[in-house]
Structure formats: C-alpha cells, structure tokens
C-alpha distance (Angstrom), angle and dihedral (degrees) to the residues before:
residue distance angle dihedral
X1 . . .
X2 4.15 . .
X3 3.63 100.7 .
X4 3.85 94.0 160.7
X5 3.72 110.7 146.3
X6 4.14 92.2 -105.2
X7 4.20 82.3 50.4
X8 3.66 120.3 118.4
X9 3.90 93.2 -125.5
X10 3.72 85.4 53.0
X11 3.31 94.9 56.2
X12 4.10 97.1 51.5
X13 3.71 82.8 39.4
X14 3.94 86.1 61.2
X15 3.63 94.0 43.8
X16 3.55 100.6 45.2
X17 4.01 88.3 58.5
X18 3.94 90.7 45.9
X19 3.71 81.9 50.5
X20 3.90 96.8 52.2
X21 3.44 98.0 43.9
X22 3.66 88.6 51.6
X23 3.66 93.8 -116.4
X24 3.72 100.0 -67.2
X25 3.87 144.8 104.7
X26 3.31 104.4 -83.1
X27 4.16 83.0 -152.2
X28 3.61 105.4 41.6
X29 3.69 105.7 14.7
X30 4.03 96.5 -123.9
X31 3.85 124.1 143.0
X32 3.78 104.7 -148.6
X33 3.59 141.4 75.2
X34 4.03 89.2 22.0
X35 3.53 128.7 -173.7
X36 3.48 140.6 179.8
X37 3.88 116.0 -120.9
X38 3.63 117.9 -160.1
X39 4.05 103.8 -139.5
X40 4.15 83.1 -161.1
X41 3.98 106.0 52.4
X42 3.88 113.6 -102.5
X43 3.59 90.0 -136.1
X44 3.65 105.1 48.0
X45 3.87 99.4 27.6
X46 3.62 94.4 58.8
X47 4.31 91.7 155.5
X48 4.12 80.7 70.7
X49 3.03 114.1 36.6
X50 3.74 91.0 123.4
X51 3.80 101.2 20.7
X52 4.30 109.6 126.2
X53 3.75 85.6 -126.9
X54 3.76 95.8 66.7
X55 3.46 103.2 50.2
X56 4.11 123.2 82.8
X57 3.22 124.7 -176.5
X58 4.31 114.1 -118.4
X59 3.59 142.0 171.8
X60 3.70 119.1 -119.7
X61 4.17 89.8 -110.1
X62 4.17 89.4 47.6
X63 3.82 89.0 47.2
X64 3.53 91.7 57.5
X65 3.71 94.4 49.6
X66 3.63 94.9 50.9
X67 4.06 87.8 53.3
X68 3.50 95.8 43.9
C-alpha cells in the first residue's frame, strides 16, 4: 500500500483524524493552521502510518512544541 504523505490513503487518513477530533487542536483548542501529528513516528512506525490511532489533531504553534 502507497501511504506516502502525497498518497490518496494519506490524505483520507488526514481527514478522517481532522474529522474525529472535530477539527481542532486537541492541545490548545484553535481551528487554523491544522496539522496532523503522528503520535507513532511516520518514519519509523511504518505499520501505521495511516492507522486512526496515530494521528492527533495539532495546531501549527502545538506542533512545534511537541518537536522541539
């Protein structure tokens, strides 16, 4: 399965966690600049990479902050 990030499953994948977390930061609370965070790294979690479980919903500030 092609589940590189410019994939078509990646993209439902990415709007089925917007969808869940009803299309908020699930830190802050704000509804712009969204991303999707995988809580399992994209690179070394390759098994779910598109699993609903390893996506959370983040701001563009509370992404930063959980990179560092």
């Amino acid at each position: 399965m092609n589940t590189s990030r410019n994939s078509k499953e990646y993209k439902q994948w990415r709007e089925k966690v917007l969808k869940r977390d009803g299309f908020k930061c699930t830190l802050c609370g704000a509804t712009e600049n969204l991303h999707v965070h995988h809580v399992f790294s994209y690179e070394k979690f390759e098994k779910t990479r598109i699993d609903i479980r390893n996506g959370q919903t983040v701001c563009e500030d509370c992404h930063k902050i959980i990179h560092g």
